[in-house]
C-alpha positions in Angstrom: -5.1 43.6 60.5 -4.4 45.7 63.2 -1.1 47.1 64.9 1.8 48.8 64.2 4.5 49.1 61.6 7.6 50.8 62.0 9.0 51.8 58.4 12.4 53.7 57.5 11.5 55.8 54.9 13.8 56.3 52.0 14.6 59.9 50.8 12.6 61.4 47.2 9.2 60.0 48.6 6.6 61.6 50.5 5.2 60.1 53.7 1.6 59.5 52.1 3.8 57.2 49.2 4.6 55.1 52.1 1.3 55.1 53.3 0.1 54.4 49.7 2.8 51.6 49.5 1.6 50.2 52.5 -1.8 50.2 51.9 -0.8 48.1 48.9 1.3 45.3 50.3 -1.5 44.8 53.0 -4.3 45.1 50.5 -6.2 47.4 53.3 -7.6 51.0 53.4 -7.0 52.2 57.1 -3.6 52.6 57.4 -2.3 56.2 58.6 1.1 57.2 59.8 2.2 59.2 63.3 4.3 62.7 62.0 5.1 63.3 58.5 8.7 63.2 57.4 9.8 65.7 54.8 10.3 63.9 51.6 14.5 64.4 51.4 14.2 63.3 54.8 14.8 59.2 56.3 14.3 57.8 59.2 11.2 56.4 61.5 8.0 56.9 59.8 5.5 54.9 62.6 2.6 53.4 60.5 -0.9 52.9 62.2 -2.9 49.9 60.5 -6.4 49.2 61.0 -7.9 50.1 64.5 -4.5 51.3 65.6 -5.2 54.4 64.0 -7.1 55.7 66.7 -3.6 56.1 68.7 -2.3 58.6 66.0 -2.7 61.6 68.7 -0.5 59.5 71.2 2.1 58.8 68.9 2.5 61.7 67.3 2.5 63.9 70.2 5.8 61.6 71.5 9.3 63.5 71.6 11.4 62.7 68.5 15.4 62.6 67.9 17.4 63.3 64.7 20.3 63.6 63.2 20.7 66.7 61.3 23.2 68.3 59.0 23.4 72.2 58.4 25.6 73.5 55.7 27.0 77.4 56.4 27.1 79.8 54.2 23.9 79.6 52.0 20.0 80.4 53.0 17.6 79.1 50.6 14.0 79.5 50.0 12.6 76.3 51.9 15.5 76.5 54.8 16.5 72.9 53.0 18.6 71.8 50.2 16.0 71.1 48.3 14.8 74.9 47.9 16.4 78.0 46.0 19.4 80.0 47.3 18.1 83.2 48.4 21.1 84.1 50.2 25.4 83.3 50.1 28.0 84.3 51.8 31.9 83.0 51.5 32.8 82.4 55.2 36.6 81.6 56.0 36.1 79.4 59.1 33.4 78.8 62.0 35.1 78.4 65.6 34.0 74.8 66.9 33.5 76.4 70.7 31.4 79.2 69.1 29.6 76.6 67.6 28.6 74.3 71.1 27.4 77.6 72.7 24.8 78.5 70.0 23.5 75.3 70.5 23.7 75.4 74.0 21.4 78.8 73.7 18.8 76.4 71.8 18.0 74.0 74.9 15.1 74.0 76.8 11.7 75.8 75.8 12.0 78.2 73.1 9.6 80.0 70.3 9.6 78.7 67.2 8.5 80.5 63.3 7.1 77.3 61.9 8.6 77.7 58.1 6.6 78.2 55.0 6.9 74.9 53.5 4.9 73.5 56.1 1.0 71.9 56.3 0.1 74.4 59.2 -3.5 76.0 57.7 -4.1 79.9 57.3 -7.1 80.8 56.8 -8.2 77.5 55.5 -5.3 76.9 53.1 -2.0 74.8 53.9 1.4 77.5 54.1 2.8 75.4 51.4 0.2 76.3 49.3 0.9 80.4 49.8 4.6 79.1 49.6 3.5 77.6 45.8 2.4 80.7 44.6 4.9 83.1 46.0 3.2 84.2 49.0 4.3 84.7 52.6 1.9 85.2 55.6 2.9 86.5 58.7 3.2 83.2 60.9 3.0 83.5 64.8 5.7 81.7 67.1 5.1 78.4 68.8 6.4 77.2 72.2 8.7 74.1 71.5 11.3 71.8 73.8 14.9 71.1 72.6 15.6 68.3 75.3 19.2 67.7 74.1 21.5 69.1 71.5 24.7 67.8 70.3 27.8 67.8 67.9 28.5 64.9 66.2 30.7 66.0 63.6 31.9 69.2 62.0 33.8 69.3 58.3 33.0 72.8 57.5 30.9 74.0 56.0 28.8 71.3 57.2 27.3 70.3 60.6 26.0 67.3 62.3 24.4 67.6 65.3 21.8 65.2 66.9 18.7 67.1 68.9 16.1 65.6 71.0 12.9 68.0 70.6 9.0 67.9 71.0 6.6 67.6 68.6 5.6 69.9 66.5 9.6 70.8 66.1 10.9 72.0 62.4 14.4 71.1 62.1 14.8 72.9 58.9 14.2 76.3 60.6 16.6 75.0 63.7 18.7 74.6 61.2 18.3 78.1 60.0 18.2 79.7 63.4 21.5 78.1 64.2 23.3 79.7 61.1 21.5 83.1 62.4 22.8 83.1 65.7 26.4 82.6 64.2 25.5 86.0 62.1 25.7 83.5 59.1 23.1 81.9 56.2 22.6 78.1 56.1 20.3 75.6 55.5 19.3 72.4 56.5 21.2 69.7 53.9 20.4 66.3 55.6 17.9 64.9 58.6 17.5 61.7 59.7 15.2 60.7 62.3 16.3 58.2 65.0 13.8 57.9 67.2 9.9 58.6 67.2 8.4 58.1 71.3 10.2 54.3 71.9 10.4 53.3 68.7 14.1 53.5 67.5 16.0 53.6 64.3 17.2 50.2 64.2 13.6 48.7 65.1 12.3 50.0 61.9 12.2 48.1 58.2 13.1 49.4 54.7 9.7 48.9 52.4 11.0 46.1 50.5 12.1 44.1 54.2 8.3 44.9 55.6 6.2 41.9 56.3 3.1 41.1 58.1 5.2 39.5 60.9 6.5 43.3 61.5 3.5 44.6 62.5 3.2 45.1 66.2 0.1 44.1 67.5 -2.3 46.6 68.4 -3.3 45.0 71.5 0.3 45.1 73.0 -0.8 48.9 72.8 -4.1 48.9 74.9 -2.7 51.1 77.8 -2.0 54.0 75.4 -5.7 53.9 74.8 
């Protein structure tokens, strides 16, 4: 069985579970998946069965889209809600237009600290594992592309905003960055992702909808070869 699955993956599991749960429902070992999705996080996970795998470099090099909250006001450990607060400040009120130009500052190609809780290798170790023990390593900045940026809603202290990046983009330190250009704390408290290269939101299927008649046939890929 070879082709492609496009899964939305639930929040509270890791992107290996789905690859695991997949595995399982197909009875098959070469399954793989195309960018790893933060456990809190839901959205398009794009699965790679059998000989399809060999296109995870294509895939997961493909521009992404999300929809993000940030909450103001508090800066935690893992720049997510999931992680300590290491930081908090009472804010009265964030101006909307203030808002739209630190975004607007974010656009184009810009350097990025990729986070601590991240699978990025140091010296042959994964910076979550430093992050685990309660150890930071200097991390260099990478080049990355915000493509588009937008408001979708404000109710403060919270943000949503949908941003169309490259790969190798960490939303939960955009998140972070944007609260630091306002001269504020925040965190990332939500993502979603909407898009992964063509494949969209609304194409994908929950785990328990997935069936064999989903999987897009690897052939139909041959000119990404």
């Amino acid at each position: 069985m070879d082709g492609i699955l496009i899964v939305n993956k639930p929040s509270g599991i890791t992107s290996h579970d789905v690859v695991d749960f997949v595995r399982r429902k197909f009875n098959m070992e070469r399954v793989g998946h195309a960018g790893t999705l933060d456990p809190m996080a839901t959205g398009v996970l794009v699965m790679l069965l059998g000989r399809a795998t060999k296109l995870s470099n294509t895939f997961t090099n493909n521009d992404k889209e999300y929809v993000a909250k940030v909450f103001f006001g508090k800066k935690t450990d893992t720049q997510d809600a999931q992680g300590k607060v290491i930081e908090e400040k009472n804010i009265a009120a964030l101006d909307i237009e203030a808002i739209k130009k630190a975004l607007d500052n974010f656009k184009g190609e810009i350097e990025q600290i990729p986070p601590m809780v991240s699978a990025i290798k140091y010296k042959g170790k994964k910076l979550y594992q430093f992050a685990r023990a309660g150890k930071t390593v200097v991390r260099e900045p990478r080049k990355i592309r915000i493509s588009g940026i937008e408001i979708l809603d404000f109710k403060f202290p919270e943000l949503t905003f949908r941003v169309k990046c490259s790969k190798g983009t960490y939303v939960r330190t955009l998140c972070e960055d944007i609260g630091m250009s306002l001269g504020v704390p925040s965190h990332m408290s939500g993502l979603i992702r909407t898009r992964s290269g063509d494949f969209l939101l609304e194409d994908s299927k929950k785990l328990d909808e997935i069936h064999e008649k989903d999987i897009i046939p690897f052939d139909s890929y041959d000119r990404h070869i």
